[in-house]
Structure formats: structure tokens, C-alpha cells
N, CA, C and O atoms as a CHARMM CRD file, in Angstrom:
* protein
*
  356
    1    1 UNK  N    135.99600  35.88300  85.05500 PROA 1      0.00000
    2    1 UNK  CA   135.41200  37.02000  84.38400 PROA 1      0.00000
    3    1 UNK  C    134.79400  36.56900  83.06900 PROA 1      0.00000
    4    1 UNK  O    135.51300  35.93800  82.29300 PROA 1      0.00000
    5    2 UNK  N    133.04800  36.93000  82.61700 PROA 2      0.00000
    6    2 UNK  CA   132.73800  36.80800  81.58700 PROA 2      0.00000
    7    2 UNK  C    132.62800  37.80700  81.00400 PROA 2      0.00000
    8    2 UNK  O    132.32700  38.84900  81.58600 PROA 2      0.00000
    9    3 UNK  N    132.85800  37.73600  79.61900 PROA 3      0.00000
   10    3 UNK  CA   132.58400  38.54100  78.49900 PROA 3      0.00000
   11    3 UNK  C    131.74600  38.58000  77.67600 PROA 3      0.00000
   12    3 UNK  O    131.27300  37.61900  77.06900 PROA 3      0.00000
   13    4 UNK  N    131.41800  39.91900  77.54900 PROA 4      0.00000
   14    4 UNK  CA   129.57800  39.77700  76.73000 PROA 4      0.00000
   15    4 UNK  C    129.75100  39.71800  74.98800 PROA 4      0.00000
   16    4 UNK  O    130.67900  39.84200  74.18800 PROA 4      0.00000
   17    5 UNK  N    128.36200  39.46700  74.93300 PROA 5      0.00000
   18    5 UNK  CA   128.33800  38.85200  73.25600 PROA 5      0.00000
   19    5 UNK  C    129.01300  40.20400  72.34900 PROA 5      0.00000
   20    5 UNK  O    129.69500  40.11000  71.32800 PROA 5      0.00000
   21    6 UNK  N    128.54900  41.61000  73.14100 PROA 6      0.00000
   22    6 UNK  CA   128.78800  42.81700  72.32100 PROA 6      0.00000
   23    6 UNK  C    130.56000  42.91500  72.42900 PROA 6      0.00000
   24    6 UNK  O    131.11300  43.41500  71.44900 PROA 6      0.00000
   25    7 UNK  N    131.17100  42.59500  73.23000 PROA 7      0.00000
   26    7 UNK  CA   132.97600  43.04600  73.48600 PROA 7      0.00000
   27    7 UNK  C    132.99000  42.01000  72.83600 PROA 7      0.00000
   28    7 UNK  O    132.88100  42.46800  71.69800 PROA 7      0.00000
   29    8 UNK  N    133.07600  40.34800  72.66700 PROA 8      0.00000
   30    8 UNK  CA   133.52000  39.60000  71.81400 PROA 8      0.00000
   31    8 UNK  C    133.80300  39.67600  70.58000 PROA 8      0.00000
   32    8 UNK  O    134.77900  39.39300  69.88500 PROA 8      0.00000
   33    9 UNK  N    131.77600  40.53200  70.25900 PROA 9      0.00000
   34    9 UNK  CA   131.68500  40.93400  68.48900 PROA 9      0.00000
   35    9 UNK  C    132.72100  41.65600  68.36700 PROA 9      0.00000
   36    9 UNK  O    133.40500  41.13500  67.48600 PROA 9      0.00000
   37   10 UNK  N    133.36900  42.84800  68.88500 PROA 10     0.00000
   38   10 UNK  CA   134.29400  44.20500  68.96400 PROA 10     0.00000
   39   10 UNK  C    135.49700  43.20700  68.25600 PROA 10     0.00000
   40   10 UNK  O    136.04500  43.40500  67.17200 PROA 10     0.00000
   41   11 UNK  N    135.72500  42.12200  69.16700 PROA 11     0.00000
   42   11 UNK  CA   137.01400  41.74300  68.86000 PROA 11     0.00000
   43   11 UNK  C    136.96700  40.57900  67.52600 PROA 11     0.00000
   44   11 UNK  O    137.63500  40.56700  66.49200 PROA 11     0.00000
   45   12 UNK  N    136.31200  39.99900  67.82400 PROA 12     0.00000
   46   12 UNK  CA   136.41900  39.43500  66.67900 PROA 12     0.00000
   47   12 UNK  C    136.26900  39.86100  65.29500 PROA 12     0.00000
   48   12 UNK  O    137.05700  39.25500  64.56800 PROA 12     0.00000
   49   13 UNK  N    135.53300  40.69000  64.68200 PROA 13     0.00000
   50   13 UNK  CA   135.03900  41.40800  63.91700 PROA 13     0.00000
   51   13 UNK  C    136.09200  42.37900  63.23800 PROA 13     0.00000
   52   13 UNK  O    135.72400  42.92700  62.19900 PROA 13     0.00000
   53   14 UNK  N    137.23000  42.62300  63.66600 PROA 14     0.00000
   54   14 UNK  CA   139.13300  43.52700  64.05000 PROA 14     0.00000
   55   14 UNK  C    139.43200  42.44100  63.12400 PROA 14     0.00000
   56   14 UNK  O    139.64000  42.78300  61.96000 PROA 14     0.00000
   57   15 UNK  N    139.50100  41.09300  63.43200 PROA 15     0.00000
   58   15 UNK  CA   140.15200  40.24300  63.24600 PROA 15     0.00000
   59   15 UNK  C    140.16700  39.52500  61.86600 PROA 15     0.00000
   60   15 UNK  O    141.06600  38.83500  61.38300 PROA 15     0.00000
   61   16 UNK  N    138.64400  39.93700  61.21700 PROA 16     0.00000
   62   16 UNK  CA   138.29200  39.68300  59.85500 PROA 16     0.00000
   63   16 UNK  C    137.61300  38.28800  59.24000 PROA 16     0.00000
   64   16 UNK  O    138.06100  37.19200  59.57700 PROA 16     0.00000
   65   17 UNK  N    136.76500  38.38500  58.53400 PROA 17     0.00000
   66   17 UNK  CA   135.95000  36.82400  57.87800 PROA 17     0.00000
   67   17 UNK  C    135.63100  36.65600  58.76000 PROA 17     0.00000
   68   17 UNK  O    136.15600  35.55200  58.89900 PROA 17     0.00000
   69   18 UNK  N    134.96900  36.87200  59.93500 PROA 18     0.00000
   70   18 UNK  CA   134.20000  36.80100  60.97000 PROA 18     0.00000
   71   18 UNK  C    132.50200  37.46700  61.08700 PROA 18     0.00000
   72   18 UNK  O    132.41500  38.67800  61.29500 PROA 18     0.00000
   73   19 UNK  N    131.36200  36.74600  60.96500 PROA 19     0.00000
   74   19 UNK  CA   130.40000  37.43900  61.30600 PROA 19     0.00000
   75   19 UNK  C    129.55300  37.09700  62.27400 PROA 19     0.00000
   76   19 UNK  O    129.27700  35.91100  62.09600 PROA 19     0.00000
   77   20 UNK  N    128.91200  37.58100  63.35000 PROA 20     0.00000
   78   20 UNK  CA   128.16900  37.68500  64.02900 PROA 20     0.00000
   79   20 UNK  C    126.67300  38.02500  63.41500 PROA 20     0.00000
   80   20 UNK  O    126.22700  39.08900  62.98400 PROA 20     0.00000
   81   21 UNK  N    125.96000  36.48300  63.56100 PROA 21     0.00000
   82   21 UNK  CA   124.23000  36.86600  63.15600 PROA 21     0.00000
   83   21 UNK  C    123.48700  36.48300  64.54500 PROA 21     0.00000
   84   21 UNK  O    123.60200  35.43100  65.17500 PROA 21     0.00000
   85   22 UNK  N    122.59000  37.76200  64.89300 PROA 22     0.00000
   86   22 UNK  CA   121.64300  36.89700  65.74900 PROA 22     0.00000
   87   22 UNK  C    120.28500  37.64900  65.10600 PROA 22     0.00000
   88   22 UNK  O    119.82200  38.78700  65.19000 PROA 22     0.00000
   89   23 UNK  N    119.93700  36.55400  64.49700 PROA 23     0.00000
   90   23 UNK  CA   117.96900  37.33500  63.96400 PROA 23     0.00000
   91   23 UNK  C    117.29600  36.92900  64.64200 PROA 23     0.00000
   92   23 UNK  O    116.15900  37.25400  64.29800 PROA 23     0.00000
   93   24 UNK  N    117.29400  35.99000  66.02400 PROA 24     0.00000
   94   24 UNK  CA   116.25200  35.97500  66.82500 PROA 24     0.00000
   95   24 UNK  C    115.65800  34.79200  66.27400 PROA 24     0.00000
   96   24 UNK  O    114.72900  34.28300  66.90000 PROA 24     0.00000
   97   25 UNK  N    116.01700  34.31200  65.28300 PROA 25     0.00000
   98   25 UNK  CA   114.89800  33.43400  64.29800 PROA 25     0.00000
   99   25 UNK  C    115.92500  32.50600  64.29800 PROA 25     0.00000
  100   25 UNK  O    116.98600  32.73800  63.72000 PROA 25     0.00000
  101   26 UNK  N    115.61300  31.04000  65.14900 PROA 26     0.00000
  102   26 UNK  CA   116.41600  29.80100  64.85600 PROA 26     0.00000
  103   26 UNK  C    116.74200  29.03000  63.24600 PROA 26     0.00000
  104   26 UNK  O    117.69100  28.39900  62.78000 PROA 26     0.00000
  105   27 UNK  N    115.66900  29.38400  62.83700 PROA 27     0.00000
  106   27 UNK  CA   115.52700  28.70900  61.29200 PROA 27     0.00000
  107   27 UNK  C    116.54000  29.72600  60.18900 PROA 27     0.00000
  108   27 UNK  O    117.38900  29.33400  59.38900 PROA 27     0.00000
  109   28 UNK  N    116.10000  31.12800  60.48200 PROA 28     0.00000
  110   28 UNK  CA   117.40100  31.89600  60.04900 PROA 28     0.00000
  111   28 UNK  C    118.81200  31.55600  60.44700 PROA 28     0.00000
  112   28 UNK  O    119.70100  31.26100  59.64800 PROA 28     0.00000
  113   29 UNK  N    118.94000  31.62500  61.76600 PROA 29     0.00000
  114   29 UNK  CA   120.20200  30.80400  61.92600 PROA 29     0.00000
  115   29 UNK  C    120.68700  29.51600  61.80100 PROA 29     0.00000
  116   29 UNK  O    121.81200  29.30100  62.25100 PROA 29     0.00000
  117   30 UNK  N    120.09300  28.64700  61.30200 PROA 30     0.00000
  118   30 UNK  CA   120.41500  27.39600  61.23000 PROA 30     0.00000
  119   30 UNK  C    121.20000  27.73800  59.45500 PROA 30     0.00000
  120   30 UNK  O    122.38300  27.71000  59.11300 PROA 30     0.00000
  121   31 UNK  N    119.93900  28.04100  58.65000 PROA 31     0.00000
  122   31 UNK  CA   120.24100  28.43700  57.67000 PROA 31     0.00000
  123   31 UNK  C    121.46700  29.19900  57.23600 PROA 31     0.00000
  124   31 UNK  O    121.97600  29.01700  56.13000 PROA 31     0.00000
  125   32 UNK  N    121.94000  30.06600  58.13100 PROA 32     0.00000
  126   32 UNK  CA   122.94800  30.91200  57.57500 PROA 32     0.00000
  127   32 UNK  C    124.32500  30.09000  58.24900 PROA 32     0.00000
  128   32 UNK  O    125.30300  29.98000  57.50800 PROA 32     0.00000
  129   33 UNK  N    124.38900  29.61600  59.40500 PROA 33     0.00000
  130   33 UNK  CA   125.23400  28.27000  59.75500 PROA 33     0.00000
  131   33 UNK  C    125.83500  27.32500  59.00600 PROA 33     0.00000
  132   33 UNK  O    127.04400  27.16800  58.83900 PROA 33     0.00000
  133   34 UNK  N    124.77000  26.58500  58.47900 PROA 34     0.00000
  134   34 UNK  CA   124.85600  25.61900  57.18000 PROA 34     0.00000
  135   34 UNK  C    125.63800  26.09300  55.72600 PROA 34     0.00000
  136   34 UNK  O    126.13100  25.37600  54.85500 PROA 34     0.00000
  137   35 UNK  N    125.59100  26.93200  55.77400 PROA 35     0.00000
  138   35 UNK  CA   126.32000  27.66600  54.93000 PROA 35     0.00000
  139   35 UNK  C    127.55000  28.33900  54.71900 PROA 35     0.00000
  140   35 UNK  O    127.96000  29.04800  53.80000 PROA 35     0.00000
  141   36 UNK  N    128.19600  27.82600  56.12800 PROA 36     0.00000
  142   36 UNK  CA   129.09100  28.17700  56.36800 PROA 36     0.00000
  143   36 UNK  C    130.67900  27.19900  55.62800 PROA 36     0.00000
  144   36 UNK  O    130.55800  26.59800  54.56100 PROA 36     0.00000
  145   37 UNK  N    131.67400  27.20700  56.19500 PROA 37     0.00000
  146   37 UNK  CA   132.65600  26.35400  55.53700 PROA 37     0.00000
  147   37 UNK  C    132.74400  25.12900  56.10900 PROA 37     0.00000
  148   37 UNK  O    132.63600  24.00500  55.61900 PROA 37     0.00000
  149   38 UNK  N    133.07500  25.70800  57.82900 PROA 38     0.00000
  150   38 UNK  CA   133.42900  24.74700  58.80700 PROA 38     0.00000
  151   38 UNK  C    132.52900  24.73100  59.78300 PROA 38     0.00000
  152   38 UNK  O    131.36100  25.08900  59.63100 PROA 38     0.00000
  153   39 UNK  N    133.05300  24.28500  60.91600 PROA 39     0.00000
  154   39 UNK  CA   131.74600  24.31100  61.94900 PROA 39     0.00000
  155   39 UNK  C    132.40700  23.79300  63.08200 PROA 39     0.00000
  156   39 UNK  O    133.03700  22.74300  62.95500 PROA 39     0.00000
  157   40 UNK  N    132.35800  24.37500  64.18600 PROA 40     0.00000
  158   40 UNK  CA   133.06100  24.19700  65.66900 PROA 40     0.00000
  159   40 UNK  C    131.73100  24.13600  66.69100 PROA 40     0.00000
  160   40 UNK  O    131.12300  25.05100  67.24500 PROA 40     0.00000
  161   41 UNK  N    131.44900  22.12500  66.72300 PROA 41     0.00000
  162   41 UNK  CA   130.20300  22.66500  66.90800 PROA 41     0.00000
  163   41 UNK  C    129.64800  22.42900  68.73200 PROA 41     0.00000
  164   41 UNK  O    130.58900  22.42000  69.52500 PROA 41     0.00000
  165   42 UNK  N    128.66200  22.30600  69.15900 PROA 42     0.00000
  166   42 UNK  CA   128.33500  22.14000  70.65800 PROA 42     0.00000
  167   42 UNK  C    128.10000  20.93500  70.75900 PROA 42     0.00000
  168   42 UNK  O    128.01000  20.27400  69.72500 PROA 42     0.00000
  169   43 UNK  N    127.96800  20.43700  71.78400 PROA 43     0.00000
  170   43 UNK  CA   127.27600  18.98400  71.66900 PROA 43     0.00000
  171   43 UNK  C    125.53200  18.82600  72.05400 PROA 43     0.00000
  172   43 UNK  O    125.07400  17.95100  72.78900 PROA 43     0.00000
  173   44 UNK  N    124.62500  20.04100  71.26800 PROA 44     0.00000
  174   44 UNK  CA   123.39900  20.03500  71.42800 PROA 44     0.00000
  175   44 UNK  C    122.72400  19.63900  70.09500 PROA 44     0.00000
  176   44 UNK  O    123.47300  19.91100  69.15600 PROA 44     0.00000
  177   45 UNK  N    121.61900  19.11500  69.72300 PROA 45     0.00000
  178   45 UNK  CA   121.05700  18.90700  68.67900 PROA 45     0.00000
  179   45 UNK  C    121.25900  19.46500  67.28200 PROA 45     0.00000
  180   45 UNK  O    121.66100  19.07000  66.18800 PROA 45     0.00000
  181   46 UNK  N    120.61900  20.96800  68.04100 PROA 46     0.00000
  182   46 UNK  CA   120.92400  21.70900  66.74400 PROA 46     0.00000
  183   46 UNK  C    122.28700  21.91300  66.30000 PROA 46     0.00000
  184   46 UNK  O    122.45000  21.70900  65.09700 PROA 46     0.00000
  185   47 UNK  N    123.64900  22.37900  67.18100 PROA 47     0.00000
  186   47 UNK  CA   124.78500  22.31400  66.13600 PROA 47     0.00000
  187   47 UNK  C    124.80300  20.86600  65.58900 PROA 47     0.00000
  188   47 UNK  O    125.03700  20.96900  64.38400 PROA 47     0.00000
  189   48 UNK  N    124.68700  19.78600  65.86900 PROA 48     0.00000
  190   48 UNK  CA   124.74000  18.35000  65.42800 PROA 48     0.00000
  191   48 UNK  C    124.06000  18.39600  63.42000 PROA 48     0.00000
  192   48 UNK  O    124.47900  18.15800  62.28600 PROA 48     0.00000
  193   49 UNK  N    123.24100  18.70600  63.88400 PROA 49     0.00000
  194   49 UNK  CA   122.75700  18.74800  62.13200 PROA 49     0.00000
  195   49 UNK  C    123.06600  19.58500  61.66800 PROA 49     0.00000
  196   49 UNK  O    122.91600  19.43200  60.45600 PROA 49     0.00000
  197   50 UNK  N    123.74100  21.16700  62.06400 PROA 50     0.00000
  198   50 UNK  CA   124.30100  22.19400  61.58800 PROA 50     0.00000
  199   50 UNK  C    125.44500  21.88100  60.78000 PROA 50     0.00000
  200   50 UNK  O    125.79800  22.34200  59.69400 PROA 50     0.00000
  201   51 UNK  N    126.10800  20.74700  61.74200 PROA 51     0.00000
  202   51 UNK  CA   127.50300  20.22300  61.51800 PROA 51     0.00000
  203   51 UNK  C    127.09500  19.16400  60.29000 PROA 51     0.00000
  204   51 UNK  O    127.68900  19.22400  59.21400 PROA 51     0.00000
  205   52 UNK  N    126.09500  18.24500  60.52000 PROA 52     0.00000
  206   52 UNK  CA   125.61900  17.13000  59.76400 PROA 52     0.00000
  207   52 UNK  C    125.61700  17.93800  57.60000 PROA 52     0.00000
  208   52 UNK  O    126.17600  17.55900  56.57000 PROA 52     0.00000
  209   53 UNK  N    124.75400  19.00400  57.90700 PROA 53     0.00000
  210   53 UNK  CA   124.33200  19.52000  56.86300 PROA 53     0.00000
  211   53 UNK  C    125.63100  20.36400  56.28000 PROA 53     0.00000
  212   53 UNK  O    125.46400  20.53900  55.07300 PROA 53     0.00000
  213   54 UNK  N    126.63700  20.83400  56.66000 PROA 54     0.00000
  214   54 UNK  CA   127.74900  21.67800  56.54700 PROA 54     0.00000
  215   54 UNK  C    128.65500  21.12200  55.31800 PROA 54     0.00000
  216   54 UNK  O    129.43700  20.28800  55.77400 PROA 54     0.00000
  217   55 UNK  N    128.74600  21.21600  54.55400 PROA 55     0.00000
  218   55 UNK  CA   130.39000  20.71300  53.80500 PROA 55     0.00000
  219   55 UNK  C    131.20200  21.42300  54.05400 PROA 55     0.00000
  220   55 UNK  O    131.43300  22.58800  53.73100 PROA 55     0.00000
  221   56 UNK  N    131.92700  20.35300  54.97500 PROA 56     0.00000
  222   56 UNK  CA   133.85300  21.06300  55.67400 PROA 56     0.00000
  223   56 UNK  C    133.95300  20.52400  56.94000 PROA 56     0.00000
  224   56 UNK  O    133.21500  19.69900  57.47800 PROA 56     0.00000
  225   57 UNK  N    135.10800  21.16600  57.43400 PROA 57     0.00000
  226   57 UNK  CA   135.39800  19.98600  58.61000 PROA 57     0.00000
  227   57 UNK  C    134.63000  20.84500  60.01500 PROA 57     0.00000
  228   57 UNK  O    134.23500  21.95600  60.36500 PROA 57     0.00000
  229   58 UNK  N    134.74500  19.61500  60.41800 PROA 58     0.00000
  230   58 UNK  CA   133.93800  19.77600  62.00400 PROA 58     0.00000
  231   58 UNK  C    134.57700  19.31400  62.85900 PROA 58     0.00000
  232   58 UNK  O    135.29500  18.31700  62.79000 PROA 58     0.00000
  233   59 UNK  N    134.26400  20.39900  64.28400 PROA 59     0.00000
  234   59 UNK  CA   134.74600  19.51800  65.46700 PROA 59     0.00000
  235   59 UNK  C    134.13500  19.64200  66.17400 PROA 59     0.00000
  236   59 UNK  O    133.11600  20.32800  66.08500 PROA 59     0.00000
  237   60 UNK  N    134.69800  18.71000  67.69400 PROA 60     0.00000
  238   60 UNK  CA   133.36600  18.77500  68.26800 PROA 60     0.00000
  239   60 UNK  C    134.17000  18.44100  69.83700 PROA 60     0.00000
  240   60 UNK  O    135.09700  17.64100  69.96100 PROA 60     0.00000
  241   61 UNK  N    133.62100  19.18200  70.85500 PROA 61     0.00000
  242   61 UNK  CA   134.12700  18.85400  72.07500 PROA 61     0.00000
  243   61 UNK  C    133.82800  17.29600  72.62700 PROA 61     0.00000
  244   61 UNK  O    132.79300  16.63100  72.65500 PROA 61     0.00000
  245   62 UNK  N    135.02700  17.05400  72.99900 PROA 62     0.00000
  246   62 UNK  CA   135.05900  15.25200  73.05800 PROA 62     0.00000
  247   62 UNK  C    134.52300  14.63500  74.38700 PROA 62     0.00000
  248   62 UNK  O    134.01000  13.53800  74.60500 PROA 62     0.00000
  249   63 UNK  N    134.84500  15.83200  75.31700 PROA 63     0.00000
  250   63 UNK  CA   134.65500  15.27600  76.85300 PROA 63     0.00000
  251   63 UNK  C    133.02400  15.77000  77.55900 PROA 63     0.00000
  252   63 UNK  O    132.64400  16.56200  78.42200 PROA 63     0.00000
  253   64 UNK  N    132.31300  14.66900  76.50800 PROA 64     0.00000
  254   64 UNK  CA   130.78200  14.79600  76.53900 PROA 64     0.00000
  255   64 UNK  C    130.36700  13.74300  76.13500 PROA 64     0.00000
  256   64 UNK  O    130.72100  13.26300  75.05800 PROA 64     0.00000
  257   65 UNK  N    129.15700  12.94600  77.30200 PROA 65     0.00000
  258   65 UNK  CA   128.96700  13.72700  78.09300 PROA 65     0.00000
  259   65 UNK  C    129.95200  13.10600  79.33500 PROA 65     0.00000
  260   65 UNK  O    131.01300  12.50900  79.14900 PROA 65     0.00000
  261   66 UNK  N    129.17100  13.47500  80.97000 PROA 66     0.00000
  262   66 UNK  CA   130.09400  13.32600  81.70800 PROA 66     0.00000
  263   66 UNK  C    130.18200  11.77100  82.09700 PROA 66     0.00000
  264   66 UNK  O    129.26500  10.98300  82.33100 PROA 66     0.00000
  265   67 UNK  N    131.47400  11.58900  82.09300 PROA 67     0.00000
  266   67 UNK  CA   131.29400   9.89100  82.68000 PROA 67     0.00000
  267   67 UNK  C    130.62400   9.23800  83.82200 PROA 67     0.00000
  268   67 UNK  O    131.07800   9.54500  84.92300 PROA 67     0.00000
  269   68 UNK  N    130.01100   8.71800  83.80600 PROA 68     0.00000
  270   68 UNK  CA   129.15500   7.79500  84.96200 PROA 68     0.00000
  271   68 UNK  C    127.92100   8.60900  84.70700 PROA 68     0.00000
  272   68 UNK  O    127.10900   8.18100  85.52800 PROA 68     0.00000
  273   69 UNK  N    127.32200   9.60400  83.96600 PROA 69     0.00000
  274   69 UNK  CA   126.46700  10.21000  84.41700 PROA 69     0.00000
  275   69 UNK  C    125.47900   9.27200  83.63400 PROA 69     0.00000
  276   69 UNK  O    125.86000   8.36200  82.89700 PROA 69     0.00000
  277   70 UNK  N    123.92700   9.65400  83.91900 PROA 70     0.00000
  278   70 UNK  CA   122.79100   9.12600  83.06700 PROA 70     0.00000
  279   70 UNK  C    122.90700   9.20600  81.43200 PROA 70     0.00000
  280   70 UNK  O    122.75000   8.16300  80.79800 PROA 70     0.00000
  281   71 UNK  N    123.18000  10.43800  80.74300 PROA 71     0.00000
  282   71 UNK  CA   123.23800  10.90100  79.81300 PROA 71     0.00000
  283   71 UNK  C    124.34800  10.15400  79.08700 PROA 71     0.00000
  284   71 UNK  O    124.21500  10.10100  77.86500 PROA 71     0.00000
  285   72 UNK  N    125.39700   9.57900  79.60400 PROA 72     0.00000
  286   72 UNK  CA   126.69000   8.94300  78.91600 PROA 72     0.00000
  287   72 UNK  C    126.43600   7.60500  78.40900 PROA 72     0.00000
  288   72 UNK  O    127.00200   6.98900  77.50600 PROA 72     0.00000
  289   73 UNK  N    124.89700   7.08300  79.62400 PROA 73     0.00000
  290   73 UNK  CA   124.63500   5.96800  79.44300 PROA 73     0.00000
  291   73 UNK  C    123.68200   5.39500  78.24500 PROA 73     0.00000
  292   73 UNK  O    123.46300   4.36400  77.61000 PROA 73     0.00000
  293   74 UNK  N    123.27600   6.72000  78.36200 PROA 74     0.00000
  294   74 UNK  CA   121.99700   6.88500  76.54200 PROA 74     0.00000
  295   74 UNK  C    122.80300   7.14800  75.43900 PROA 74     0.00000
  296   74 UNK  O    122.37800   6.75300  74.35300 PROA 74     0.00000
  297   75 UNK  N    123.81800   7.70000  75.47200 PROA 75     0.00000
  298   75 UNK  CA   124.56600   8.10500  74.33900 PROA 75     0.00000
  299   75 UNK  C    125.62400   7.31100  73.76900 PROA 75     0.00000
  300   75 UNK  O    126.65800   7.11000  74.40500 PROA 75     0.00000
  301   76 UNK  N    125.44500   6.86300  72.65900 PROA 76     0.00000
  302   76 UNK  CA   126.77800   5.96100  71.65000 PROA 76     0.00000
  303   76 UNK  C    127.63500   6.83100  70.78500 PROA 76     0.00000
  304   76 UNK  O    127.47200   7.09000  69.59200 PROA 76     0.00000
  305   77 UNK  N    128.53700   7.21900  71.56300 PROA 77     0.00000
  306   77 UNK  CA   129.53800   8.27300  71.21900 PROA 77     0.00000
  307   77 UNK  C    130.00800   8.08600  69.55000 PROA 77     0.00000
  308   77 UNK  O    130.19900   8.68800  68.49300 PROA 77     0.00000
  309   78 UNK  N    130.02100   7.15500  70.01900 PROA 78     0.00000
  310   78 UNK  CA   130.71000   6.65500  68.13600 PROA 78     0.00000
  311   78 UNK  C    129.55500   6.51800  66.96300 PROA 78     0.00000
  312   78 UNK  O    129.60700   6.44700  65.73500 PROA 78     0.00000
  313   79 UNK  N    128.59400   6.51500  67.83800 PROA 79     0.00000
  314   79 UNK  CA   127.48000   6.76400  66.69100 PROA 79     0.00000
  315   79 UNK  C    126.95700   8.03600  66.48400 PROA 79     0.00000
  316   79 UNK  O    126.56700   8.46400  65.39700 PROA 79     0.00000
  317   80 UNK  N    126.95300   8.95100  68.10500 PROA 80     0.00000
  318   80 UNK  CA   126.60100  10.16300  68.07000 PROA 80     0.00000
  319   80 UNK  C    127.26800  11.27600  67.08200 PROA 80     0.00000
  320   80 UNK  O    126.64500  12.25600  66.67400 PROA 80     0.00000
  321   81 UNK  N    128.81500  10.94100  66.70900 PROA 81     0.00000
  322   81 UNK  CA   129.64000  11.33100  66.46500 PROA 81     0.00000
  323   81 UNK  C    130.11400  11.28300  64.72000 PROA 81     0.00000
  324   81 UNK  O    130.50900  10.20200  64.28300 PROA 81     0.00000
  325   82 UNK  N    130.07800  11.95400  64.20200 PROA 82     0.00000
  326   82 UNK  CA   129.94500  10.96600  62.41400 PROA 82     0.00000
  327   82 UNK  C    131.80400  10.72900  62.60600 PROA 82     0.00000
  328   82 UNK  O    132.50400  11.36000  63.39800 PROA 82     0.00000
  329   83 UNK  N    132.19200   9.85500  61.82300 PROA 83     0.00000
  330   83 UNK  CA   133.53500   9.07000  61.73400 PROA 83     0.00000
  331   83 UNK  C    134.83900  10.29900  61.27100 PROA 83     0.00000
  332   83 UNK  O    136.06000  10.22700  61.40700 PROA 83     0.00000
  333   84 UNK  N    133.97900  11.37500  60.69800 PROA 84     0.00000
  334   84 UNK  CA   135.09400  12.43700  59.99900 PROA 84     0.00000
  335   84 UNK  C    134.86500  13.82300  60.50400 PROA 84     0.00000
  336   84 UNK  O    135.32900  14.78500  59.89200 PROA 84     0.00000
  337   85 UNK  N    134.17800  13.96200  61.58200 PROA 85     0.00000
  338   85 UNK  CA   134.49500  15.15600  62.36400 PROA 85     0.00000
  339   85 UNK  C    135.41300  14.76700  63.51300 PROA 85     0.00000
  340   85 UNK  O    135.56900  13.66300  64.03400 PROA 85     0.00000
  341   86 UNK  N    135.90800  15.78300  63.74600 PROA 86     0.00000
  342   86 UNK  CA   137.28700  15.78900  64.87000 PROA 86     0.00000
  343   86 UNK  C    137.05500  16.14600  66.28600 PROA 86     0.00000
  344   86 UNK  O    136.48900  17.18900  66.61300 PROA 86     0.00000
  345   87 UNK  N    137.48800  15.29200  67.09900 PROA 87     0.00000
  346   87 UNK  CA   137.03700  15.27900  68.72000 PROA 87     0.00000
  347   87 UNK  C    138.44200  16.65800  69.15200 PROA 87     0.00000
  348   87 UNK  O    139.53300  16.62000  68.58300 PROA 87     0.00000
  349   88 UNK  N    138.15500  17.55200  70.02300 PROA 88     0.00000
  350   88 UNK  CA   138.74700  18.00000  70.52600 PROA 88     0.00000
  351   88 UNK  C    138.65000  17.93300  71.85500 PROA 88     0.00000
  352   88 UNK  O    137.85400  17.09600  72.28000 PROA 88     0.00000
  353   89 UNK  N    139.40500  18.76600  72.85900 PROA 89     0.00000
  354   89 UNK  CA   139.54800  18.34900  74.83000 PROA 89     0.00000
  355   89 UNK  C    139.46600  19.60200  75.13300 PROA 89     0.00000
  356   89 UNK  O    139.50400  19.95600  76.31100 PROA 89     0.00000
């Protein structure tokens, strides 16, 4: 079962220091991201410099990409990765 962006906002939003931005505008959101404390981020470009530009801690899903695949073979995890954000599973 998935859950939509609007029941998530519901709940999270209860929960407090939580905000939900979507302006449609990537550059707005990058911006208001960066500005944030921390950063829990994806393993796509843009959270990467979201995370890069951020002061505070970061993490980052570890089991990426998939092993044996093409993409694992282009990627230097330990370089992709800066030394002081935190791998999670």
C-alpha cells in the first residue's frame, strides 16, 4: 500500500518542525533544502549537492548502486560519497 504526498503531509505536519514545500520550481527547492539543518539525502544528483551545500549531518542510503550492475561500475563509492556523511541500509 502507497501513501500519497497529501496523507503523509497530514501526518507529519501533527508531529511538528516539519515542512512540506513543493513550488514546482527546482531552484526554489534546492534553495530552501540547503537551508535546512540536516539532510537525509537520495542517491540522485540533486540531493548530492543539496547534501554537499548543507551544514549538518547527512545520510545517505548505502546499498547504491546495485552490485554487478553497469552503474556500480562507473561509480567510486568512496569518492561519490564525502568521508562525513553517514551510510545507512
Amino acid at each position: 500500500m502507497s501513501i500519497g504526498l497529501k496523507q503523509i503531509s497530514i501526518i507529519l505536519v501533527k508531529v511538528g518542525e516539519i515542512y512540506i514545500v513543493s513550488s514546482g520550481y527546482r531552484e526554489v527547492d534546492m534553495a530552501t533544502l540547503v537551508r535546512c539543518n540536516h539532510t537525509i539525502m537520495s542517491t540522485g544528483t540533486f540531493s548530492w549537492w543539496i547534501a554537499y551545500l548543507t551544514n549538518g549531518t547527512t545520510v545517505y542510503y548505502n546499498n547504491w548502486p546495485k552490485p554487478n550492475s553497469v552503474l556500480e561500475k562507473m561509480i567510486k563509492k568512496d569518492e561519490y560519497f564525502l568521508n562525513n556523511w553517514i551510510p545507512i541500509s
